[in-house]
Gaussian input, Z-matrix of N, CA and C with variables (Angstrom, degrees):
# hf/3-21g

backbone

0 1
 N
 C     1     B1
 C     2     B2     1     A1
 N     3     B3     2     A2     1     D1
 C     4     B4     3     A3     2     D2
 C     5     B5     4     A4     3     D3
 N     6     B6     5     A5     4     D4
 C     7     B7     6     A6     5     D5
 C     8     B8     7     A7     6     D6
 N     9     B9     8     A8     7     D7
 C    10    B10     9     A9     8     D8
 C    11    B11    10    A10     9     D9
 N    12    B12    11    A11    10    D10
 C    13    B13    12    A12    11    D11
 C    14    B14    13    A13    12    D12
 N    15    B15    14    A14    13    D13
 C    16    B16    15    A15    14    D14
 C    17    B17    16    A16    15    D15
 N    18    B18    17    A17    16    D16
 C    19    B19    18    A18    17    D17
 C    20    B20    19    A19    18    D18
 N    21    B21    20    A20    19    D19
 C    22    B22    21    A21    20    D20
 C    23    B23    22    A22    21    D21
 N    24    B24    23    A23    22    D22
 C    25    B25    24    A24    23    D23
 C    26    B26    25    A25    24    D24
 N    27    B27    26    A26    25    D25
 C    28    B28    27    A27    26    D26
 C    29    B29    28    A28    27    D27
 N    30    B30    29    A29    28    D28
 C    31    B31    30    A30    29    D29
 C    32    B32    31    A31    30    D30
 N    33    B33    32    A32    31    D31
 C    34    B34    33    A33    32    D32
 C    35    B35    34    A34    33    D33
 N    36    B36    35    A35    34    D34
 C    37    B37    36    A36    35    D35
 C    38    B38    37    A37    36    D36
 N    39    B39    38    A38    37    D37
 C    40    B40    39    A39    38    D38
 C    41    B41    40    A40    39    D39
 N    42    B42    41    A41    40    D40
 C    43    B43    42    A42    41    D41
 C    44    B44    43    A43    42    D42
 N    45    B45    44    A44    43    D43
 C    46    B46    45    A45    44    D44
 C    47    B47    46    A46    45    D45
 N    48    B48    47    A47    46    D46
 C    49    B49    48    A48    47    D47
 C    50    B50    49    A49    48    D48
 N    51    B51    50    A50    49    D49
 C    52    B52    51    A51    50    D50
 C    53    B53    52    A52    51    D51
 N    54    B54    53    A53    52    D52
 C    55    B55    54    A54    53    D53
 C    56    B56    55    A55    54    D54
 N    57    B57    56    A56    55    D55
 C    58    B58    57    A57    56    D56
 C    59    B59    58    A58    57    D57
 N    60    B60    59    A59    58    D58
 C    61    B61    60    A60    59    D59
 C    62    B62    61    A61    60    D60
 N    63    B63    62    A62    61    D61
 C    64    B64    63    A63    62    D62
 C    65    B65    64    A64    63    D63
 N    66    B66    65    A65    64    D64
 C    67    B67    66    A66    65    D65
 C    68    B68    67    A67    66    D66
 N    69    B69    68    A68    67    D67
 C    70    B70    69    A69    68    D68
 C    71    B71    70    A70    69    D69
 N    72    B72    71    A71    70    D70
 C    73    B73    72    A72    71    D71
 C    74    B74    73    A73    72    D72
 N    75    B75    74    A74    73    D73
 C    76    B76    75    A75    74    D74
 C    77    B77    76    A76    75    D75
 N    78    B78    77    A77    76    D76
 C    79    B79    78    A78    77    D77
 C    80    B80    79    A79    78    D78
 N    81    B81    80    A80    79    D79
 C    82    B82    81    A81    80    D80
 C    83    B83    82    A82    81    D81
 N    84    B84    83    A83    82    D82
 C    85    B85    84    A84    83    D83
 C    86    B86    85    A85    84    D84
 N    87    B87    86    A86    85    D85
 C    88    B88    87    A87    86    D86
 C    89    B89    88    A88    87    D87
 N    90    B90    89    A89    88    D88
 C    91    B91    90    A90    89    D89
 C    92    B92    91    A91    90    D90
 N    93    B93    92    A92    91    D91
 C    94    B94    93    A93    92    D92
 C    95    B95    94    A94    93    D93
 N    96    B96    95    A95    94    D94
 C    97    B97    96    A96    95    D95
 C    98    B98    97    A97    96    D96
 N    99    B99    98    A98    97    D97
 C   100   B100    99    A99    98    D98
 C   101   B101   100   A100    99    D99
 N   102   B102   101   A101   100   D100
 C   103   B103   102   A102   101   D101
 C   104   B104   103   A103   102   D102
 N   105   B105   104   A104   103   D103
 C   106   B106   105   A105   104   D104
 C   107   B107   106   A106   105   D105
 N   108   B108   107   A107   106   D106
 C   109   B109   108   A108   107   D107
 C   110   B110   109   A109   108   D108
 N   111   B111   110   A110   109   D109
 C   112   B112   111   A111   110   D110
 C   113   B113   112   A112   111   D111
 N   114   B114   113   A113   112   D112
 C   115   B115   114   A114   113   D113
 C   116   B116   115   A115   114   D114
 N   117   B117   116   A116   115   D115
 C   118   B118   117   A117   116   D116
 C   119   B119   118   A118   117   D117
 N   120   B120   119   A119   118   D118
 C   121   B121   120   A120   119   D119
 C   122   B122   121   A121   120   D120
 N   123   B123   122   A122   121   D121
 C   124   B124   123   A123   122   D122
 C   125   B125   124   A124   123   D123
 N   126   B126   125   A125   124   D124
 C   127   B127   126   A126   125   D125
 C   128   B128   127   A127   126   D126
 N   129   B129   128   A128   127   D127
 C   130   B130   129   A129   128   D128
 C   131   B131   130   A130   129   D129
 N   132   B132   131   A131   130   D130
 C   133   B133   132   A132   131   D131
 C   134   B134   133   A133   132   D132
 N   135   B135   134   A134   133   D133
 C   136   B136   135   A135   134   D134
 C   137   B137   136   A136   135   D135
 N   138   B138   137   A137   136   D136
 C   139   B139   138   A138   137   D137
 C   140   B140   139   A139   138   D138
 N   141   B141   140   A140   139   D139
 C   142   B142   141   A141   140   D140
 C   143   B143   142   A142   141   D141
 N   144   B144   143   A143   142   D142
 C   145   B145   144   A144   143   D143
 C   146   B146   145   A145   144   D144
 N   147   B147   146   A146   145   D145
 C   148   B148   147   A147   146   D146
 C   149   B149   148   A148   147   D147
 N   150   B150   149   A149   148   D148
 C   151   B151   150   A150   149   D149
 C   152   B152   151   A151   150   D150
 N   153   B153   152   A152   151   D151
 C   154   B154   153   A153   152   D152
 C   155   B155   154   A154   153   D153
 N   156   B156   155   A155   154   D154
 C   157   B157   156   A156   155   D155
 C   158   B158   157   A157   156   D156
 N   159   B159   158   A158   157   D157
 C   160   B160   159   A159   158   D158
 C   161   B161   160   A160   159   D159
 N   162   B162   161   A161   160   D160
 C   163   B163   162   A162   161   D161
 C   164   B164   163   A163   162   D162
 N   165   B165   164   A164   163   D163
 C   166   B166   165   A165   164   D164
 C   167   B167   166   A166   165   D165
 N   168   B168   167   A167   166   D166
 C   169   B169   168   A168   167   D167
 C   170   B170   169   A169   168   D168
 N   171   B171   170   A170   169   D169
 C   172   B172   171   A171   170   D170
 C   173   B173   172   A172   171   D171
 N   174   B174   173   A173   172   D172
 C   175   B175   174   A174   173   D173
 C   176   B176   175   A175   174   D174
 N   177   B177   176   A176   175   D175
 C   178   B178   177   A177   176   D176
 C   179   B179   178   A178   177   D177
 N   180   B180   179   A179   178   D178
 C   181   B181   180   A180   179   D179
 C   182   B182   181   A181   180   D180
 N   183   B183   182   A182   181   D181
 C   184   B184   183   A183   182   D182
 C   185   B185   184   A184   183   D183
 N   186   B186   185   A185   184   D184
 C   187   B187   186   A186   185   D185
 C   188   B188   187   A187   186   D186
 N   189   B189   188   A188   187   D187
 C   190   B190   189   A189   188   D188
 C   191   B191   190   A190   189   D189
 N   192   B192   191   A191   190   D190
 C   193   B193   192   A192   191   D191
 C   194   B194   193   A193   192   D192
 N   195   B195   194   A194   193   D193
 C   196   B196   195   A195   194   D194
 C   197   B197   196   A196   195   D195
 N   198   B198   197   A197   196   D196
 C   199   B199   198   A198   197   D197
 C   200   B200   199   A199   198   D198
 N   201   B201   200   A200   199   D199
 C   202   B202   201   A201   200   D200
 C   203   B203   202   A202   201   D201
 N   204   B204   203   A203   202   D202
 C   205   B205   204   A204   203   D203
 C   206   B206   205   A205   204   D204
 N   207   B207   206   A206   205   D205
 C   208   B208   207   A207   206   D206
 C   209   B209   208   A208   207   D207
 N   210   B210   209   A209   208   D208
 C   211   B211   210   A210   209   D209
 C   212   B212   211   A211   210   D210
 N   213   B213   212   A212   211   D211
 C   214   B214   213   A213   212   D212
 C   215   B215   214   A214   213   D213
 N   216   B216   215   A215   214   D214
 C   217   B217   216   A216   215   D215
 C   218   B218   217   A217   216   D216
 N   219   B219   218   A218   217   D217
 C   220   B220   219   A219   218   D218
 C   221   B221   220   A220   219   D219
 N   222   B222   221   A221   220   D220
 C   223   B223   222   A222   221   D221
 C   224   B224   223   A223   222   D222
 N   225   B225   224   A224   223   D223
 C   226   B226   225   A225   224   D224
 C   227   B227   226   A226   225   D225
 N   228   B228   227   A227   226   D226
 C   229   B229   228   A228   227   D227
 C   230   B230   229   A229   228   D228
 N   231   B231   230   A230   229   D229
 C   232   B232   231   A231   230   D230
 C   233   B233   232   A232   231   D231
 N   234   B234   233   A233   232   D232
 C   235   B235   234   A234   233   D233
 C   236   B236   235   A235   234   D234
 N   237   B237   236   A236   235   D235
 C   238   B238   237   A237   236   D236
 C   239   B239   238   A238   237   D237
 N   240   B240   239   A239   238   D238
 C   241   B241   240   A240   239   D239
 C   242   B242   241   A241   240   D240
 N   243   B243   242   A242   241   D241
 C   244   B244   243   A243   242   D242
 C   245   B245   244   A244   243   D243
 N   246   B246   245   A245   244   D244
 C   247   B247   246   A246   245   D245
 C   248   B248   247   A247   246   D246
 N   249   B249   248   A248   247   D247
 C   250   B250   249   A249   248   D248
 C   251   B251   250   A250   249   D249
 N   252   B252   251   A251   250   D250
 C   253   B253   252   A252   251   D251
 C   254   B254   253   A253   252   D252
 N   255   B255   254   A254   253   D253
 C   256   B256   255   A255   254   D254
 C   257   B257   256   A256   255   D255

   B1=1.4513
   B2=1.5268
   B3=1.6688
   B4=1.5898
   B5=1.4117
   B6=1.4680
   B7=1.8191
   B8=1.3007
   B9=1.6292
   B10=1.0051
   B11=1.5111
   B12=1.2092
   B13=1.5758
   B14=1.7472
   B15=1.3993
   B16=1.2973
   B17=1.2607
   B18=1.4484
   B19=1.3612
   B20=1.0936
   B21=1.6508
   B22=1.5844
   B23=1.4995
   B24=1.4332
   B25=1.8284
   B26=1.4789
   B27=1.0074
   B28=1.0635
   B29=1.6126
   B30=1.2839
   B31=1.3091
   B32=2.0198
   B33=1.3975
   B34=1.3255
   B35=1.9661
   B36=1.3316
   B37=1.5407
   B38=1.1388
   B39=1.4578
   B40=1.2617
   B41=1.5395
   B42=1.5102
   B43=1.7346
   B44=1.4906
   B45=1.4189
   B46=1.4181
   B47=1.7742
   B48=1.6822
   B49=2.0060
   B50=1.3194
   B51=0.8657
   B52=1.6658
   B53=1.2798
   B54=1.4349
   B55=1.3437
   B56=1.3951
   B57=1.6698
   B58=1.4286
   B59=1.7498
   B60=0.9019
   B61=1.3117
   B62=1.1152
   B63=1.3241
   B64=1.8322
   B65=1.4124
   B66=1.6347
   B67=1.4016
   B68=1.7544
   B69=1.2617
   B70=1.7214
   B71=2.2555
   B72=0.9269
   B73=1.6049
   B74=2.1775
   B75=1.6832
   B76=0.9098
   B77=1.3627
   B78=1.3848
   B79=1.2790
   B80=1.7227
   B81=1.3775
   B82=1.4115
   B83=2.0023
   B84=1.1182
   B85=1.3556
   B86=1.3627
   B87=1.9214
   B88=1.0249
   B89=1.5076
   B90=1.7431
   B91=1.0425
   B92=1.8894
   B93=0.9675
   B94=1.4649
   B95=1.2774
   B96=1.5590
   B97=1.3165
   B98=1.0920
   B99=1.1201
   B100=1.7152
   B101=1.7450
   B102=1.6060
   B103=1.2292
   B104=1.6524
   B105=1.2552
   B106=0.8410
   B107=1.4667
   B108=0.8988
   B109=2.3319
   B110=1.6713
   B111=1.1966
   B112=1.3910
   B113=1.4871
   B114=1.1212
   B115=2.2001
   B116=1.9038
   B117=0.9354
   B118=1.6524
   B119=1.4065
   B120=1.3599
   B121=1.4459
   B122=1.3140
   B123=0.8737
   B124=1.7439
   B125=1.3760
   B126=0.8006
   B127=1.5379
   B128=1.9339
   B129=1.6396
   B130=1.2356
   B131=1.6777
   B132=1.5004
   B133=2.0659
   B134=1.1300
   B135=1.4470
   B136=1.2985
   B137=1.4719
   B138=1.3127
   B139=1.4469
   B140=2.0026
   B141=1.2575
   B142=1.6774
   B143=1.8127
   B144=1.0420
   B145=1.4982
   B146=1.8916
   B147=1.0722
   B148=1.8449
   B149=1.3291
   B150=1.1392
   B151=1.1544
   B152=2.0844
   B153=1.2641
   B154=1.3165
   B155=2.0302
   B156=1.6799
   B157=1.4627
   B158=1.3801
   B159=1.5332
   B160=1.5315
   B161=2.0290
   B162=1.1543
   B163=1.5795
   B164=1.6134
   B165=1.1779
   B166=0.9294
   B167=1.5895
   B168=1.3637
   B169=1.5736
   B170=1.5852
   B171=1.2681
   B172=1.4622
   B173=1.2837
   B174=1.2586
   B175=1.1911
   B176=1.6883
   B177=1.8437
   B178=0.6630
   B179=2.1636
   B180=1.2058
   B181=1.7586
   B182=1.5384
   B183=1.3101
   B184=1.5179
   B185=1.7896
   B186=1.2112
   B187=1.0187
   B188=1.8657
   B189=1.1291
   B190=1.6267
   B191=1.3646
   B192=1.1503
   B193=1.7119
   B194=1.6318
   B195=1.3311
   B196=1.7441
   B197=1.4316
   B198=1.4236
   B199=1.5444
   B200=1.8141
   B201=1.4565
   B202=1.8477
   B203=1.9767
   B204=0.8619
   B205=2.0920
   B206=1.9215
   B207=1.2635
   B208=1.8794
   B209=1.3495
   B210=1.7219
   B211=1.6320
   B212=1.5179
   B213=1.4973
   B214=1.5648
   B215=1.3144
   B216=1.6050
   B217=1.5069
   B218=1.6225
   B219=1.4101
   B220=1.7615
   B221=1.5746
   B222=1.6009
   B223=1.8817
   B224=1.5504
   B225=1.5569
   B226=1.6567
   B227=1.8077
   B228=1.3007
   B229=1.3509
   B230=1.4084
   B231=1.2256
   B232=1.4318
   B233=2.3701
   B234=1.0206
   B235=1.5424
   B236=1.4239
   B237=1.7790
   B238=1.0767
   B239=1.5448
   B240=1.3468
   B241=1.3335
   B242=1.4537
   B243=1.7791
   B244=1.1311
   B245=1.5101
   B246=1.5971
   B247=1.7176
   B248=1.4437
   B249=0.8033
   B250=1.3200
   B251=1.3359
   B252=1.8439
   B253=1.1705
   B254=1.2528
   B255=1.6571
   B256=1.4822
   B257=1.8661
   A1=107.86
   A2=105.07
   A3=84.35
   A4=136.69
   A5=131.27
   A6=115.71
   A7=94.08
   A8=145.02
   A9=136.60
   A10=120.57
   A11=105.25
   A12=106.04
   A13=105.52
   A14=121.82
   A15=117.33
   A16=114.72
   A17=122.23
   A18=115.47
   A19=132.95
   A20=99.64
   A21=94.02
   A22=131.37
   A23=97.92
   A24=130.93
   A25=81.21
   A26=146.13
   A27=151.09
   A28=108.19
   A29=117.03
   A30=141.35
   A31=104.19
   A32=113.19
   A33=98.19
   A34=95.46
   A35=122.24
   A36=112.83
   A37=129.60
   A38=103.74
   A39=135.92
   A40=114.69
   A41=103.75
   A42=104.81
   A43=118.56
   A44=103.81
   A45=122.99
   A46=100.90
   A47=111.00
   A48=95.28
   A49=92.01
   A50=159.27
   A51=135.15
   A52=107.82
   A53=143.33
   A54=137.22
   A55=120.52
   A56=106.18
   A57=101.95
   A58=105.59
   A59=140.21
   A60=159.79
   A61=122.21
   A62=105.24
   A63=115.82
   A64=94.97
   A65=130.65
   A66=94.62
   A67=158.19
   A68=95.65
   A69=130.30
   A70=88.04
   A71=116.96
   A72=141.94
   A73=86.00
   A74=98.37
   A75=98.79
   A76=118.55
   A77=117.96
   A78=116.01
   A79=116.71
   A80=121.42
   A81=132.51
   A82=93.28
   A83=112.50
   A84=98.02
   A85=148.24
   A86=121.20
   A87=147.21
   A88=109.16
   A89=121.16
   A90=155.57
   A91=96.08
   A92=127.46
   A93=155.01
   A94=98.67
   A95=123.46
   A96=158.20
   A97=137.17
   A98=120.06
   A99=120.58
   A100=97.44
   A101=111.12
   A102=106.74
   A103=121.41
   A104=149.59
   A105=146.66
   A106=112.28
   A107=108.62
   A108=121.64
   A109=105.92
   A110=92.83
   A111=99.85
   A112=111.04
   A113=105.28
   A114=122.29
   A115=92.76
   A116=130.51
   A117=132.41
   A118=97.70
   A119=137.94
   A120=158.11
   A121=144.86
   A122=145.01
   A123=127.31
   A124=83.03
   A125=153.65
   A126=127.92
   A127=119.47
   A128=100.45
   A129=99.76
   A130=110.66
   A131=95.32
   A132=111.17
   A133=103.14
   A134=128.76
   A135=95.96
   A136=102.67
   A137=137.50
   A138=118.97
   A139=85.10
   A140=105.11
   A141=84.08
   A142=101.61
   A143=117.38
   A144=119.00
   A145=123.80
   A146=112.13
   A147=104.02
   A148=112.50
   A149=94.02
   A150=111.34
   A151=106.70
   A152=109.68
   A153=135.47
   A154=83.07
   A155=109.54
   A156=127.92
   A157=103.16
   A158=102.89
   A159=101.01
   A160=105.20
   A161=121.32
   A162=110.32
   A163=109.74
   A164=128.87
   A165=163.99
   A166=91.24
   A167=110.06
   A168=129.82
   A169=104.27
   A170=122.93
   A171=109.46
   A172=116.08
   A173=118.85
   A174=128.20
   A175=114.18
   A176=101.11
   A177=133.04
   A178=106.29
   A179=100.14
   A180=100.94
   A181=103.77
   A182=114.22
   A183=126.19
   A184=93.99
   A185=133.55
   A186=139.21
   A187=128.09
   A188=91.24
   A189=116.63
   A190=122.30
   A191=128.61
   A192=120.25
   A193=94.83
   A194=96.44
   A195=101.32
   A196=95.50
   A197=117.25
   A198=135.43
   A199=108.56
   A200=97.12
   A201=123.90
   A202=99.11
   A203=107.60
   A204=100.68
   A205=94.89
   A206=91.53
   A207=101.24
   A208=78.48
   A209=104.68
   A210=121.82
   A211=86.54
   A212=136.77
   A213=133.86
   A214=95.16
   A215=117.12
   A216=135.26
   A217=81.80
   A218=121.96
   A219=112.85
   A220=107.39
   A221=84.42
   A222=88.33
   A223=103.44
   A224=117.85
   A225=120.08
   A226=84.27
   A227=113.07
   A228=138.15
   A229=126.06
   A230=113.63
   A231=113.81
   A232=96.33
   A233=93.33
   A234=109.95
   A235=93.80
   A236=113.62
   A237=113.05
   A238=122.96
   A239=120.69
   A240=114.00
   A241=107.84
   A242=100.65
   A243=116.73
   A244=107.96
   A245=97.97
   A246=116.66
   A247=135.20
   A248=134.54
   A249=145.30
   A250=118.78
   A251=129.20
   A252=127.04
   A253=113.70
   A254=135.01
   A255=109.83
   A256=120.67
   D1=123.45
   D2=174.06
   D3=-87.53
   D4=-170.36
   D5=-163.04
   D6=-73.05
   D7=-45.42
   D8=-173.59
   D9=-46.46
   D10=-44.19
   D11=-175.38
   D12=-75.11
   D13=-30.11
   D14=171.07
   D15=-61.04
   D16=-46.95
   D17=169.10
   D18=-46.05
   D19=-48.57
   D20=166.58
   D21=-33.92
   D22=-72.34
   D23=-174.76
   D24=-43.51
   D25=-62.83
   D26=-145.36
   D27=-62.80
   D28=-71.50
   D29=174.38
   D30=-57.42
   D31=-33.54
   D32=-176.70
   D33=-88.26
   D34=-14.54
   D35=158.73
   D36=-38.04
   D37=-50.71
   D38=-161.02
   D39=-90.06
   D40=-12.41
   D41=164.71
   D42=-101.86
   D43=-26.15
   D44=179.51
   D45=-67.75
   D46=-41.01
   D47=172.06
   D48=-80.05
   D49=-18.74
   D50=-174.17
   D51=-82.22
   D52=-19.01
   D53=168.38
   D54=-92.12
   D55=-14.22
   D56=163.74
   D57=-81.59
   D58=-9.71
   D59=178.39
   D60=-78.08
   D61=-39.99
   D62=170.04
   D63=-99.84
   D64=-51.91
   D65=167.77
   D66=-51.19
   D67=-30.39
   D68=159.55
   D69=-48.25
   D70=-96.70
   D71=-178.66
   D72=-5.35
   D73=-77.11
   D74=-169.55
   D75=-46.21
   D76=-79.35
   D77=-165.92
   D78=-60.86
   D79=6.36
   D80=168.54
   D81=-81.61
   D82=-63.57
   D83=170.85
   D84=-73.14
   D85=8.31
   D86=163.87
   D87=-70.29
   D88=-39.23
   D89=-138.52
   D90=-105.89
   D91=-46.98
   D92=-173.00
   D93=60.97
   D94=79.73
   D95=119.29
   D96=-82.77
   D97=-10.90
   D98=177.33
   D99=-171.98
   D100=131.58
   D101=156.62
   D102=-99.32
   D103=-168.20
   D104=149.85
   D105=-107.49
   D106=145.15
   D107=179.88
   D108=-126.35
   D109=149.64
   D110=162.50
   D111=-128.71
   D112=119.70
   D113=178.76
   D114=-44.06
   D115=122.50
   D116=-165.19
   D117=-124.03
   D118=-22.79
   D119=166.56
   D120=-126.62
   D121=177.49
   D122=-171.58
   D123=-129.14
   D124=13.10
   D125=114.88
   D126=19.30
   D127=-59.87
   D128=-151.52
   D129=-102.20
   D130=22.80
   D131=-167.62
   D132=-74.38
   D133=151.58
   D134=-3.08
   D135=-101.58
   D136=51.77
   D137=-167.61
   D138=-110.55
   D139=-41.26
   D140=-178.08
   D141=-120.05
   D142=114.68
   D143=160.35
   D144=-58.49
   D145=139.36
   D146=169.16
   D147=-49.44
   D148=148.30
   D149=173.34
   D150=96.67
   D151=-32.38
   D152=-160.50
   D153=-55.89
   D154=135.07
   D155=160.51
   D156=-74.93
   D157=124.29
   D158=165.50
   D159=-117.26
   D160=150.40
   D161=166.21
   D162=-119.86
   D163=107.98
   D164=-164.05
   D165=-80.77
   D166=136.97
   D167=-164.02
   D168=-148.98
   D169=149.94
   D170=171.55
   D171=-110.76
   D172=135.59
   D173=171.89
   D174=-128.27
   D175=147.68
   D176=-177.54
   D177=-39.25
   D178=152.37
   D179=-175.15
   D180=-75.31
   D181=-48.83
   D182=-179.54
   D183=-45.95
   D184=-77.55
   D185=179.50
   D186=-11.34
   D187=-38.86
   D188=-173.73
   D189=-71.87
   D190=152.56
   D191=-155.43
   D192=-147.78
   D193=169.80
   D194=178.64
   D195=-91.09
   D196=133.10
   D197=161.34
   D198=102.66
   D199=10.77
   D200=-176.36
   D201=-65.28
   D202=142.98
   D203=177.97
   D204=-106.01
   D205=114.78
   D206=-172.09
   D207=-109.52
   D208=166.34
   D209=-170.50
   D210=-117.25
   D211=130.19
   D212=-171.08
   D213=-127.75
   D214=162.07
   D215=-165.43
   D216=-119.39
   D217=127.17
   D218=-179.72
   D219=-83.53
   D220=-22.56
   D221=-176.57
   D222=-178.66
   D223=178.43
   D224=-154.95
   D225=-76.05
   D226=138.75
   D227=-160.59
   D228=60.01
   D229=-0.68
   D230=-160.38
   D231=-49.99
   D232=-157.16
   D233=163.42
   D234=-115.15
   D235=160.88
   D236=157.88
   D237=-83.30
   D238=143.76
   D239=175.04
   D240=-154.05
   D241=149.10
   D242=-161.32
   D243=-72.98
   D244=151.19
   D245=167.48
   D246=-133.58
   D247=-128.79
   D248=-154.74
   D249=-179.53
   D250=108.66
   D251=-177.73
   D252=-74.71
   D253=112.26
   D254=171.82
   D255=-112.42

């Protein structure tokens, strides 16, 4: 087999887990089990950089701790975006 064709196979592996990956994502958030976030500020450094995927899960309030990273609505339409419990 030559390297080209391995690369290929290789690279179409490697797109085929990323769409089961984004498919999983999606239908977890159709479902309202998981959202997806995107880090929009460094705000959240160094534990999440911009740009950084977060999936957002809900948990219970009791559950929650001081210094916990909650995903907050700032207001009716806002986007969600990540924070910091203090």
């Amino acid at each position: 087999m030559s390297a080209l064709r391995r690369i290929a196979i290789a690279l179409l592996a490697i797109l085929a887990a990323a769409g089961g990956v984004a498919a999983v994502v999606w239908a977890a958030s159709l479902a309202g089990l998981a959202q997806p976030v995107v880090v929009a500020t460094a705000s959240m450094q160094p534990t999440y950089r911009p740009g950084d995927l977060l999936l957002a899960t809900p948990v219970p309030v009791a559950e929650l701790e001081p210094g916990a990273a909650v995903v907050v609505r700032a207001g009716v339409g806002a986007p969600l975006a990540p924070a910091r419990l203090e």
